[in-house]
BALOBA-1460 file (C-alpha; in Angstrom, 3 decimals):
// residues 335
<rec num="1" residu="x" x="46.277" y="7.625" z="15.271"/>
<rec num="2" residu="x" x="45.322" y="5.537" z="12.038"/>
<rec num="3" residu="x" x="42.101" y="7.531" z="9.868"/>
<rec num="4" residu="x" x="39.288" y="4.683" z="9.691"/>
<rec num="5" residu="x" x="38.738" y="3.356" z="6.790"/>
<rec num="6" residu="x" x="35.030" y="4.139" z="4.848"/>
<rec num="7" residu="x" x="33.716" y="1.299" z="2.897"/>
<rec num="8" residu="x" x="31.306" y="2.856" z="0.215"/>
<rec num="9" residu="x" x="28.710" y="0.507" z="-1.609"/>
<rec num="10" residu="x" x="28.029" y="1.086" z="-4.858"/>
<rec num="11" residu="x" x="25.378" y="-1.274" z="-6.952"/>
<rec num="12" residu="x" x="25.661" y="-0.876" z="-10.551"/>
<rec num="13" residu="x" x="23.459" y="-1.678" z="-13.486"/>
<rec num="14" residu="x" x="23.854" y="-0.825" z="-17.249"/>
<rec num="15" residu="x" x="25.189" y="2.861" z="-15.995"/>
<rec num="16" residu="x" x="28.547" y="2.690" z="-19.165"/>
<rec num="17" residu="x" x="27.589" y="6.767" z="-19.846"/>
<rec num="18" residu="x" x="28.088" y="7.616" z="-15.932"/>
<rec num="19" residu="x" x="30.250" y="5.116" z="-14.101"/>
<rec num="20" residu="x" x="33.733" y="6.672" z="-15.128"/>
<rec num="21" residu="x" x="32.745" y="10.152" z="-13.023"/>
<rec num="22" residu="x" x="31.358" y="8.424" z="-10.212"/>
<rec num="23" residu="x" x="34.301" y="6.669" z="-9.583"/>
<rec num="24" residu="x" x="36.571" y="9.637" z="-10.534"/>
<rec num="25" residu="x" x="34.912" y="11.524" z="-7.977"/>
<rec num="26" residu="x" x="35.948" y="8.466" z="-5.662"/>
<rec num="27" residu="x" x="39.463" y="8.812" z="-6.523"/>
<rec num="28" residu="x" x="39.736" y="12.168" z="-6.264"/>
<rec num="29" residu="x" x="38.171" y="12.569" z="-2.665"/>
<rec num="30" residu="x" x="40.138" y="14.672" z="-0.011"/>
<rec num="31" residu="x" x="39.999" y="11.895" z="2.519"/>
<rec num="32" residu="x" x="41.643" y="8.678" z="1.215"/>
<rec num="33" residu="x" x="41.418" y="5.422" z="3.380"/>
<rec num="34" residu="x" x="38.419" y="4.283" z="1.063"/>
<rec num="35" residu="x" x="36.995" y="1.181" z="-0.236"/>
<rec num="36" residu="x" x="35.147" y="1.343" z="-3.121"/>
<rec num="37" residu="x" x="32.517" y="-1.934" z="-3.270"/>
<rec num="38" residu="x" x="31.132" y="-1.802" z="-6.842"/>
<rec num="39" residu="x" x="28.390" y="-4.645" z="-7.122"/>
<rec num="40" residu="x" x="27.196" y="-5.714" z="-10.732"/>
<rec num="41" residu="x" x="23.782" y="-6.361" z="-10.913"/>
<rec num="42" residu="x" x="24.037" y="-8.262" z="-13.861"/>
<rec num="43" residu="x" x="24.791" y="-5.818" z="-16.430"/>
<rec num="44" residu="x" x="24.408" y="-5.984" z="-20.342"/>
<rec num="45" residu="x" x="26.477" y="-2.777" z="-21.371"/>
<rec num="46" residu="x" x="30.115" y="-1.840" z="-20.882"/>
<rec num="47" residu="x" x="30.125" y="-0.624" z="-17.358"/>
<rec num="48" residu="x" x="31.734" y="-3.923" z="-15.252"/>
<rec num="49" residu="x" x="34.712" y="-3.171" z="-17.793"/>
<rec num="50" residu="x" x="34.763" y="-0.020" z="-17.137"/>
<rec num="51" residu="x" x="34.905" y="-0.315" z="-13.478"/>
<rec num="52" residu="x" x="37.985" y="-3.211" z="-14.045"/>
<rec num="53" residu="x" x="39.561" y="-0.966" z="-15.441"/>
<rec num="54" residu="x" x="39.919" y="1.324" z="-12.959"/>
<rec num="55" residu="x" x="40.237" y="-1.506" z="-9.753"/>
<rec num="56" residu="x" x="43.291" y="-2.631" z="-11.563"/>
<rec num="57" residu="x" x="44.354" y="0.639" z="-10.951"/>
<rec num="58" residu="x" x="43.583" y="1.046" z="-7.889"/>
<rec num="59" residu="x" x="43.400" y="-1.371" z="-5.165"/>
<rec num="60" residu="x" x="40.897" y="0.634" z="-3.468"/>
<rec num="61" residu="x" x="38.295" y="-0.052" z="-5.954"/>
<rec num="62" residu="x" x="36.936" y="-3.671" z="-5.712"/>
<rec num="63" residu="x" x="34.615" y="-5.209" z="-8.258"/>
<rec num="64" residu="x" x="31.984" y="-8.398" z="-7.338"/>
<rec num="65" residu="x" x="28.941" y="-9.669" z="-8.972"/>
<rec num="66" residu="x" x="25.876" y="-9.369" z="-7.507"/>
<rec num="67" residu="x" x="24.628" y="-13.310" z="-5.737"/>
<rec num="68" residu="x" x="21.378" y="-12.753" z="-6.174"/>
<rec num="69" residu="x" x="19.297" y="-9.792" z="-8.589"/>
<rec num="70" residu="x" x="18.093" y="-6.547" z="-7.688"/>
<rec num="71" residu="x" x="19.610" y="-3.619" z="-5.850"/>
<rec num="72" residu="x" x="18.922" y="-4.880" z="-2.321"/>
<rec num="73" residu="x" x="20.828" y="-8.187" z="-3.433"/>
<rec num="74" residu="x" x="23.377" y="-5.888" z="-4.399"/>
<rec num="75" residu="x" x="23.435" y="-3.845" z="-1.853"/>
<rec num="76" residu="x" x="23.884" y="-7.069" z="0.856"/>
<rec num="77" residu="x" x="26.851" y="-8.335" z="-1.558"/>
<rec num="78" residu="x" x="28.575" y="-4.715" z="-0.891"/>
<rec num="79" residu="x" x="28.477" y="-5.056" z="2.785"/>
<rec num="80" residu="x" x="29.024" y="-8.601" z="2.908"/>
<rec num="81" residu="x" x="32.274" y="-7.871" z="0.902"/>
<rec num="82" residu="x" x="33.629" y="-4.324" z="3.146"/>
<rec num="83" residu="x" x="35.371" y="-3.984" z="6.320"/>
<rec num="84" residu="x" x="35.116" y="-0.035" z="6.744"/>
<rec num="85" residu="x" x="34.488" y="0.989" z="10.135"/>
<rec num="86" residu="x" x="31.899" y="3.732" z="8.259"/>
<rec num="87" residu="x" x="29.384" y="2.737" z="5.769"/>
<rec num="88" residu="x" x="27.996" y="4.812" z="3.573"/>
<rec num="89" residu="x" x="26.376" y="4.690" z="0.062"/>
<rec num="90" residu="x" x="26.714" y="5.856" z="-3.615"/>
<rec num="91" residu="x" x="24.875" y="6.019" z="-6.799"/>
<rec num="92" residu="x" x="27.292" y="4.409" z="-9.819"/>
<rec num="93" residu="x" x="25.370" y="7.440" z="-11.961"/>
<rec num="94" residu="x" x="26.078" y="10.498" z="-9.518"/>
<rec num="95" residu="x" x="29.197" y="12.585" z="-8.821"/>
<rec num="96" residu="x" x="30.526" y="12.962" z="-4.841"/>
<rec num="97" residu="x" x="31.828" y="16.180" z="-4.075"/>
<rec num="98" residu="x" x="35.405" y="16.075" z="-3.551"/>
<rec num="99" residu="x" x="35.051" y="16.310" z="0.228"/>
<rec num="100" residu="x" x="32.027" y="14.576" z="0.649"/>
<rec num="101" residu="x" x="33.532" y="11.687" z="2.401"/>
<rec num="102" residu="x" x="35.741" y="14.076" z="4.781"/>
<rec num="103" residu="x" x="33.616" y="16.224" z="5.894"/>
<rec num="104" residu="x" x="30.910" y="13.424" z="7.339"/>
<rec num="105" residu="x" x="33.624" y="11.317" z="8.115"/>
<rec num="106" residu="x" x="34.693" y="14.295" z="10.323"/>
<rec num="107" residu="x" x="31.415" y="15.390" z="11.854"/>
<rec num="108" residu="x" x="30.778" y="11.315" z="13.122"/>
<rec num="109" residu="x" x="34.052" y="11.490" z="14.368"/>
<rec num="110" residu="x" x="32.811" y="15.021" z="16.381"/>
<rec num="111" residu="x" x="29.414" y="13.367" z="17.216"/>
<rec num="112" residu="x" x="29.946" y="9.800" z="17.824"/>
<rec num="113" residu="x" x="28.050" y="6.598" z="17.343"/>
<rec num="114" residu="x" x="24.266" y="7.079" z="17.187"/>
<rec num="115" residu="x" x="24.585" y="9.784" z="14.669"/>
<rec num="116" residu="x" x="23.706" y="9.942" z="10.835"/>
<rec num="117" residu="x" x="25.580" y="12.171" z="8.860"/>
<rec num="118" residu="x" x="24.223" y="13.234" z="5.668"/>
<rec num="119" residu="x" x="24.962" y="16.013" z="3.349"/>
<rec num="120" residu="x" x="22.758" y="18.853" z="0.634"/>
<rec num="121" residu="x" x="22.143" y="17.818" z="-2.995"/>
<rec num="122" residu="x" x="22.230" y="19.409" z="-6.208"/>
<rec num="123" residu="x" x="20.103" y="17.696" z="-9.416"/>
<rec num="124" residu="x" x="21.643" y="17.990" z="-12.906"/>
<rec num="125" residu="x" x="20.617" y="16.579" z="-15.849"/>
<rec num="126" residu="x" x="21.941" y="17.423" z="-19.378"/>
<rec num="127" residu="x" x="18.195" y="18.710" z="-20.567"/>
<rec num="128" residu="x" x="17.626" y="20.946" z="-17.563"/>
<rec num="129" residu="x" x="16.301" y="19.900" z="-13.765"/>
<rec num="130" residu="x" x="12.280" y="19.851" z="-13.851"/>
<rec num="131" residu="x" x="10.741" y="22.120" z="-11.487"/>
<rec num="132" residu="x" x="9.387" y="19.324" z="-9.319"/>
<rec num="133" residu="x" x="13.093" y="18.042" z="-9.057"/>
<rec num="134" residu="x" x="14.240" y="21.604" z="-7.985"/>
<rec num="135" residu="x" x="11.527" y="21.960" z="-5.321"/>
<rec num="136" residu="x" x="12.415" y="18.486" z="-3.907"/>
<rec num="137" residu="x" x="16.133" y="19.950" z="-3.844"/>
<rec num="138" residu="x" x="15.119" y="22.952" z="-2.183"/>
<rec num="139" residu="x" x="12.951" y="20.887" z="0.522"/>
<rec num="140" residu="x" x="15.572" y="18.493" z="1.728"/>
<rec num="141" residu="x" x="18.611" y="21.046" z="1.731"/>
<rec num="142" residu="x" x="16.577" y="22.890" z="3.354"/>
<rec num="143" residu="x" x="16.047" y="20.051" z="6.648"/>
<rec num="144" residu="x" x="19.853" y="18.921" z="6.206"/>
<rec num="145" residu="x" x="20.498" y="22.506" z="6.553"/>
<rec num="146" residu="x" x="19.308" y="22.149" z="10.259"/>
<rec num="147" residu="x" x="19.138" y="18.215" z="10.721"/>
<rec num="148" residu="x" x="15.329" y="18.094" z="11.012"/>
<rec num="149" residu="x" x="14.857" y="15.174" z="7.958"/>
<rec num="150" residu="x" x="12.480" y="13.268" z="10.186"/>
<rec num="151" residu="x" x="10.022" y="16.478" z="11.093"/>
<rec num="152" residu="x" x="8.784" y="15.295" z="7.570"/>
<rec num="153" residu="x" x="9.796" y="11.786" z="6.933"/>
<rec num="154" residu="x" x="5.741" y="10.794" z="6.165"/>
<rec num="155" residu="x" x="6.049" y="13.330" z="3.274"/>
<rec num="156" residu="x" x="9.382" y="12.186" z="1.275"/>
<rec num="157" residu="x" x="12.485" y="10.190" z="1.543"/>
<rec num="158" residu="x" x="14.489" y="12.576" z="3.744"/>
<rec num="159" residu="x" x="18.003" y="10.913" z="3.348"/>
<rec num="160" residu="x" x="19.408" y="11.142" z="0.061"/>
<rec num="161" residu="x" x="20.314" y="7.552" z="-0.519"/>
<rec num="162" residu="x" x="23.303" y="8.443" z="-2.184"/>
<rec num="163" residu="x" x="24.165" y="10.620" z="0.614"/>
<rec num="164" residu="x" x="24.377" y="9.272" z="3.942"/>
<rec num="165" residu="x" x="27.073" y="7.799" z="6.518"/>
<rec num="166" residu="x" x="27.215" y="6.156" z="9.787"/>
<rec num="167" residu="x" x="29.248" y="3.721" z="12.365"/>
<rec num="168" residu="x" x="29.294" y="0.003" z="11.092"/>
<rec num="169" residu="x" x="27.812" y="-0.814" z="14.551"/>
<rec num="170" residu="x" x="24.800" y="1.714" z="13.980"/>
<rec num="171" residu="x" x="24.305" y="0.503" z="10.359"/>
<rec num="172" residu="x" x="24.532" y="-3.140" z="11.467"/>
<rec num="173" residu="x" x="22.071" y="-2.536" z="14.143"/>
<rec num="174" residu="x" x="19.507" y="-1.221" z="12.596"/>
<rec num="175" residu="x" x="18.942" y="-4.104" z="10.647"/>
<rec num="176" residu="x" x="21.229" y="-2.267" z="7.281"/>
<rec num="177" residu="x" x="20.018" y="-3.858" z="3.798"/>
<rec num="178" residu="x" x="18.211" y="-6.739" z="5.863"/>
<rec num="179" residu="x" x="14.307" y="-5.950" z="5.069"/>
<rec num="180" residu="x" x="13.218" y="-6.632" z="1.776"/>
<rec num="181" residu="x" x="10.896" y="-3.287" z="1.125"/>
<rec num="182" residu="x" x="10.852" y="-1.258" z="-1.371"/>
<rec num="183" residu="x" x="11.909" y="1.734" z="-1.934"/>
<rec num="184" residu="x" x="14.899" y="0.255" z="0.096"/>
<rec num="185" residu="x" x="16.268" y="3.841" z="0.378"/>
<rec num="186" residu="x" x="13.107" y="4.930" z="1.819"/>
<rec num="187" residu="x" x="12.512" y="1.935" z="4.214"/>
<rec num="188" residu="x" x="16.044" y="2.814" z="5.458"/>
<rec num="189" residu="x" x="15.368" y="6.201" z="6.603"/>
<rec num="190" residu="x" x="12.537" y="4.734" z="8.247"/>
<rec num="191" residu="x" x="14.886" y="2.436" z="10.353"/>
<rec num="192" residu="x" x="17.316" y="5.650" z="11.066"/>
<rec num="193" residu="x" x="14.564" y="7.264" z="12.295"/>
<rec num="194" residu="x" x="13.137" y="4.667" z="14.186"/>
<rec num="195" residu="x" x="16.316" y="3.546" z="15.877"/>
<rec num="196" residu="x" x="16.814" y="7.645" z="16.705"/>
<rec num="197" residu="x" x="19.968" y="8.156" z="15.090"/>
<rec num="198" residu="x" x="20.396" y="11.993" z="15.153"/>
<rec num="199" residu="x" x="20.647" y="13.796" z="11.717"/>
<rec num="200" residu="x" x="23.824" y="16.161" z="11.860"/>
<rec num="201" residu="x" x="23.176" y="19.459" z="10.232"/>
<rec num="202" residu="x" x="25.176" y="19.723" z="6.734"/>
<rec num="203" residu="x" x="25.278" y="23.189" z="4.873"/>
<rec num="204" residu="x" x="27.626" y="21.669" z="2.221"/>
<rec num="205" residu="x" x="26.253" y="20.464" z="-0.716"/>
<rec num="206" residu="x" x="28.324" y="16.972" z="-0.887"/>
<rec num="207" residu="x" x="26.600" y="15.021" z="-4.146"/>
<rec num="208" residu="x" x="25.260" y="15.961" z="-7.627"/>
<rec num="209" residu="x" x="22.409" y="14.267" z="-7.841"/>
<rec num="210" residu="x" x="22.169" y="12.912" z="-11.829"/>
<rec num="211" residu="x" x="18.191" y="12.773" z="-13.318"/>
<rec num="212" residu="x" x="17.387" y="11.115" z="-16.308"/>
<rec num="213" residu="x" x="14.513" y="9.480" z="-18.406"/>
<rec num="214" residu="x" x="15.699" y="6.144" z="-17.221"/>
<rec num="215" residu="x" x="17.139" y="6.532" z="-13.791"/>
<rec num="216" residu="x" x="16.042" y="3.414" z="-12.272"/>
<rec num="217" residu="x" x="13.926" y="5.264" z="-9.521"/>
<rec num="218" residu="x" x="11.884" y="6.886" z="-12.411"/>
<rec num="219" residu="x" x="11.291" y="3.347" z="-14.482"/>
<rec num="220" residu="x" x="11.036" y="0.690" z="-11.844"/>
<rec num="221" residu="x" x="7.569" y="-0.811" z="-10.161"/>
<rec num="222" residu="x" x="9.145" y="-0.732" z="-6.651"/>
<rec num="223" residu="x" x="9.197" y="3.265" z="-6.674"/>
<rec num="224" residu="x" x="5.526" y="3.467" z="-7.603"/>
<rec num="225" residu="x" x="3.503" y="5.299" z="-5.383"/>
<rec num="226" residu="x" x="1.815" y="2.569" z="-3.595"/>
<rec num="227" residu="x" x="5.049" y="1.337" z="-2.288"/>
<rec num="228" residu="x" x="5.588" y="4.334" z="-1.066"/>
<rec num="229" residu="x" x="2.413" y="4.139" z="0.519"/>
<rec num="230" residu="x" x="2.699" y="1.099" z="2.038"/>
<rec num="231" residu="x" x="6.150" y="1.974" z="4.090"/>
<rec num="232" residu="x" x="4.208" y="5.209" z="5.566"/>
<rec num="233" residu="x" x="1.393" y="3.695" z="6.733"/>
<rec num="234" residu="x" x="3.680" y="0.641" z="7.719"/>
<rec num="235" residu="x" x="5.936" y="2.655" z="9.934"/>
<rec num="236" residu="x" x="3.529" y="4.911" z="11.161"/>
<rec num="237" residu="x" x="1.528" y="2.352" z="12.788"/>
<rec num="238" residu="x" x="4.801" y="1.218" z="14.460"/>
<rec num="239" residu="x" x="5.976" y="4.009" z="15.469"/>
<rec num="240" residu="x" x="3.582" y="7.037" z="15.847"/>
<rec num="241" residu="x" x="0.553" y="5.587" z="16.090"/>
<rec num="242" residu="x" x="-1.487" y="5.608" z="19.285"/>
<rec num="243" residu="x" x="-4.410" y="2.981" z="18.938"/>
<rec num="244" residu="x" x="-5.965" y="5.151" z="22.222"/>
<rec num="245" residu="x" x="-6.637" y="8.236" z="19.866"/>
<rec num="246" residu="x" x="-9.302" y="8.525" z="17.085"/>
<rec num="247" residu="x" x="-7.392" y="8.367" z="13.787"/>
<rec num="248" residu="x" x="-8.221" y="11.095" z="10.627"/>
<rec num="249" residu="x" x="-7.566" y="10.707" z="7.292"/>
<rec num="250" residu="x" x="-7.372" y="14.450" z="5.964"/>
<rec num="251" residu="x" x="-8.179" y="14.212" z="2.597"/>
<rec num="252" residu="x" x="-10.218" y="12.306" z="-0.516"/>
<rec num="253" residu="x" x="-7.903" y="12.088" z="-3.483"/>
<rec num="254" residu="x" x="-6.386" y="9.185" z="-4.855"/>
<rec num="255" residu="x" x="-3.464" y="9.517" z="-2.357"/>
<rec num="256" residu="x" x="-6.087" y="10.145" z="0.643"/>
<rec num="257" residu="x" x="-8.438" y="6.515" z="-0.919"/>
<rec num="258" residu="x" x="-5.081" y="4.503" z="-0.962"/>
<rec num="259" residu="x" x="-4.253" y="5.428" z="2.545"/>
<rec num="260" residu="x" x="-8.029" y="4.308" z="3.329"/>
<rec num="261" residu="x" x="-7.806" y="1.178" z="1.484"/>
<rec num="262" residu="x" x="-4.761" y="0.099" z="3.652"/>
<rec num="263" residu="x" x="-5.933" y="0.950" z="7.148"/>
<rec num="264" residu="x" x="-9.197" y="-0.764" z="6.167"/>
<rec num="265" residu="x" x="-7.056" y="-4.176" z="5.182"/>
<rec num="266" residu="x" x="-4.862" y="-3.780" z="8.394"/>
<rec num="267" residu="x" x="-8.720" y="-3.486" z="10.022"/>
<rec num="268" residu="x" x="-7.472" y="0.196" z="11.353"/>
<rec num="269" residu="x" x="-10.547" y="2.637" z="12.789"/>
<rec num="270" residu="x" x="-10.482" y="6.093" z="11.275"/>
<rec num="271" residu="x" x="-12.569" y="9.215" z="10.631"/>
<rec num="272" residu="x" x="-12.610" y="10.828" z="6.770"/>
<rec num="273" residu="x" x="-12.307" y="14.377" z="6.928"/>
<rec num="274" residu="x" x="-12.237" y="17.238" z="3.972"/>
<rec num="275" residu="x" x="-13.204" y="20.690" z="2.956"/>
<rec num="276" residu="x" x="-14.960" y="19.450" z="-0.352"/>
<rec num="277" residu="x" x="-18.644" y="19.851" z="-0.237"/>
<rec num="278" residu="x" x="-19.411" y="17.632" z="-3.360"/>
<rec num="279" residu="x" x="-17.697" y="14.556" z="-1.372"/>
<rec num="280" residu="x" x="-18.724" y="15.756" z="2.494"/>
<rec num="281" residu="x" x="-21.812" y="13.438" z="3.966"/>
<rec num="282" residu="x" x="-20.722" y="10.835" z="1.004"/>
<rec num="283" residu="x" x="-19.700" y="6.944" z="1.446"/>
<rec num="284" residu="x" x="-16.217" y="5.543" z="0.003"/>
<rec num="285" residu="x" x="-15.341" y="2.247" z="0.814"/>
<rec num="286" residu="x" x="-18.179" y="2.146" z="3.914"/>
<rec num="287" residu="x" x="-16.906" y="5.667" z="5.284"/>
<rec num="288" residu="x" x="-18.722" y="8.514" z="6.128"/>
<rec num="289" residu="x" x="-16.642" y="11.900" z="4.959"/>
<rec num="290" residu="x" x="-17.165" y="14.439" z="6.905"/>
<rec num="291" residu="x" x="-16.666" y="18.023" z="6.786"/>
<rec num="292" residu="x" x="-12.741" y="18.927" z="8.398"/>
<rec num="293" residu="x" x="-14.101" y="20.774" z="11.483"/>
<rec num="294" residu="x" x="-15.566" y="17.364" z="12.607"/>
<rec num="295" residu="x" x="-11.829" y="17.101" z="13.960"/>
<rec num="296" residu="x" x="-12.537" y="19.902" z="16.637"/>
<rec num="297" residu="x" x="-15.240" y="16.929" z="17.968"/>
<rec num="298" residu="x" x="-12.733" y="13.902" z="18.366"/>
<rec num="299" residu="x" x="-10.928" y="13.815" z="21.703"/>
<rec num="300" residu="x" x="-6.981" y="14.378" z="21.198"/>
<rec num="301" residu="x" x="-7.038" y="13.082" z="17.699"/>
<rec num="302" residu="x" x="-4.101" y="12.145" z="15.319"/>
<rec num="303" residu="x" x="-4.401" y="12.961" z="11.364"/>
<rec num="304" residu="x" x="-2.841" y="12.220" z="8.539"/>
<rec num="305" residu="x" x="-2.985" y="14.232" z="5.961"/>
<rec num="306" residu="x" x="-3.501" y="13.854" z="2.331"/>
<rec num="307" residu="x" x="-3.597" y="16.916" z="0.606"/>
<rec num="308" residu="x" x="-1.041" y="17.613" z="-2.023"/>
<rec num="309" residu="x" x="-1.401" y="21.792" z="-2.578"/>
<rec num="310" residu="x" x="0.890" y="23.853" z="-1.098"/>
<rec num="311" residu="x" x="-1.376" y="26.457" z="-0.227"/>
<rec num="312" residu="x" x="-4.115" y="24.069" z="1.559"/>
<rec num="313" residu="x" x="-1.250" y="22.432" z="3.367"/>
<rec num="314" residu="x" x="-0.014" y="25.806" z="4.804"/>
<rec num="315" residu="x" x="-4.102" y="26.709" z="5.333"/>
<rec num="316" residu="x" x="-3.976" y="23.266" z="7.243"/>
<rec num="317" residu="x" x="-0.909" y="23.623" z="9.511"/>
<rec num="318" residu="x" x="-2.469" y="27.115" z="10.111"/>
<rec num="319" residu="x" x="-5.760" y="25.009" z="11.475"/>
<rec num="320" residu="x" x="-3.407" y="22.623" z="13.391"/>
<rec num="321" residu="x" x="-1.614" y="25.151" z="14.850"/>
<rec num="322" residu="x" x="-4.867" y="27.315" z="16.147"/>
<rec num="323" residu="x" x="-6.183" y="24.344" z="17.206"/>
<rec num="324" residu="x" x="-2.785" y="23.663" z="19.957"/>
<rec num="325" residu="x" x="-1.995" y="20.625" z="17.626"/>
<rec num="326" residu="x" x="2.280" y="19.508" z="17.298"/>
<rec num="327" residu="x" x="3.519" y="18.350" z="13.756"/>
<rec num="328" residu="x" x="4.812" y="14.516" z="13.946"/>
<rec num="329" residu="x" x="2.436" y="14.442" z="17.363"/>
<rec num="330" residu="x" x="-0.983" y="15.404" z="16.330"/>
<rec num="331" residu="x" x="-0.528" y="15.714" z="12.399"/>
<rec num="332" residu="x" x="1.310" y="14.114" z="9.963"/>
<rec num="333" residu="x" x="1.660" y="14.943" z="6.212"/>
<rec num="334" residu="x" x="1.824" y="12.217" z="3.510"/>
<rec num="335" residu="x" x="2.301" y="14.305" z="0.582"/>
């Protein structure tokens, strides 16, 4: 029986200082009916050379320019240009464990079609990992561990998008690097979960994760906050939103206002809830806040939830969970 071949997309822009290890780490990958899809996004440093280079080789590794600009341009030019029965993804700037692509190559092969594989993460960065880097590590390991991403997909991305494979029919079907949202990465995950692909548990950690002061997701407007905003609230009205429930908003920060501001434009009903007396029986934007036990008077509501602390948001599942209320049912967090 012939091993499929994996067709793995890699945009690139003005990454000279990291491309050579990323595609090392390609090379040097236990499984070996690849295609590597390298897509220049119009680079001004060394890194297209570097990656001819190594295509000429290795026929494996294949080099195009991007048609249009931007990493979902690039991405589309990838997948446009593979013919891998399995897609998956890679960061020119990160490392792949050496048996990253054989061990989720392996577990689709065990699961079958409908089925994401993805793997754990480790951050490095030549200065040290910040601590908010290391929790975010911790977090998603810790739901790969077990395959429960989407129990908190409203929080976080909860696929690495360097880290993820699937069947070219599944990929293709859920609409791939179609949509033009950003954080494309994020908006993806959003499509795996809608489409109900299941998540199969990983206890490998299969990519090293690179941070740096310039890492596109760190310096780019399209992974702001308020786009991440706007794909929450857009998918959760799609998908878990039940217009026959009174709707909360759990919270009065800046995160809790922007989730207000967009279910006000999208003409959405809610409630204002919080546990801070200097805002309770106040007005923002038109809306009553009221204090959080109001919730107990609403019948079967839903809430989001706003609040950022780790120790409120464990105080607040506590509440939830008194109260006979599910997680991704009743309550979903958004920080």
């Amino acid at each position: 029986m012939s091993k499929p071949l994996v067709s793995i997309l890699i945009p690139f822009k003005n990454t000279e200082g990291f491309i050579a290890e990323c595609l090392k780490s390609i090379i040097n990958q236990s499984y070996t009916n690849w295609e590597a899809i390298f897509v220049d996004d119009h680079s001004e440093d060394s890194s297209q050379q570097n990656v001819k280079e190594f295509a000429n080789q290795d026929s494996r590794i294949k080099l195009y320019n991007n048609n249009g600009n931007g990493i979902i341009e690039a991405l589309r030019t990838a997948f446009e240009n593979s013919s891998g029965s399995y897609i998956t993804r890679m960061d020119s700037d990160d490392i792949m464990s050496s048996d990253r692509l054989e061990v989720m190559l392996n577990s689709l092969l065990k699961h079958g079609k409908a089925h994401l594989a993805v793997g754990q993460v480790k951050y490095f960065r030549s200065d040290g990992v910040s601590d908010g880097y290391a929790r975010y590590e911790r977090w998603i390991n810790k739901l790969t561990a077990t395959g429960s991403n989407y129990s908190e997909i409203y929080k976080e991305c909860v696929i690495p998008s360097p880290c993820w494979m699937l069947h070219r029919d599944d990929f293709i079907a859920c609409e791939g690097f179609e949509p033009n949202r950003y954080p494309e990465d994020y908006d993806l995950a959003f499509r795996f979960y809608k489409a109900d692909y299941k998540c199969i548990p990983c206890d490998k950690v299969l990519l090293h994760w690179r941070d740096y002061s310039t890492r596109t997701s760190r310096t780019h407007e399209h992974y702001a906050i308020n786009y991440f905003l706007d794909i929450k609230v857009h998918y959760f009205l799609e998908l878990d939103y039940n217009p026959n429930r009174p709707l909360t908003i759990w919270g009065a920060g800046n995160k809790g206002k922007n989730v207000a501001k967009l279910l006000i434009e999208k003409k959405v009903p809610f409630y204002w809830i919080c546990d801070n007396k200097k805002k309770i029986g106040k007005h923002i934007y038109g809306q009553e806040l009221y204090n959080f036990d109001y919730l107990l008077q609403l019948n079967h509501p839903q809430s989001i939830v706003t609040v950022a602390n780790d120790h409120e948001q464990q105080e607040i599942r506590q509440y939830f969970s008194d109260n006979g209320m599910k997680s991704m049912i009743d309550y979903f967090f958004f920080c």
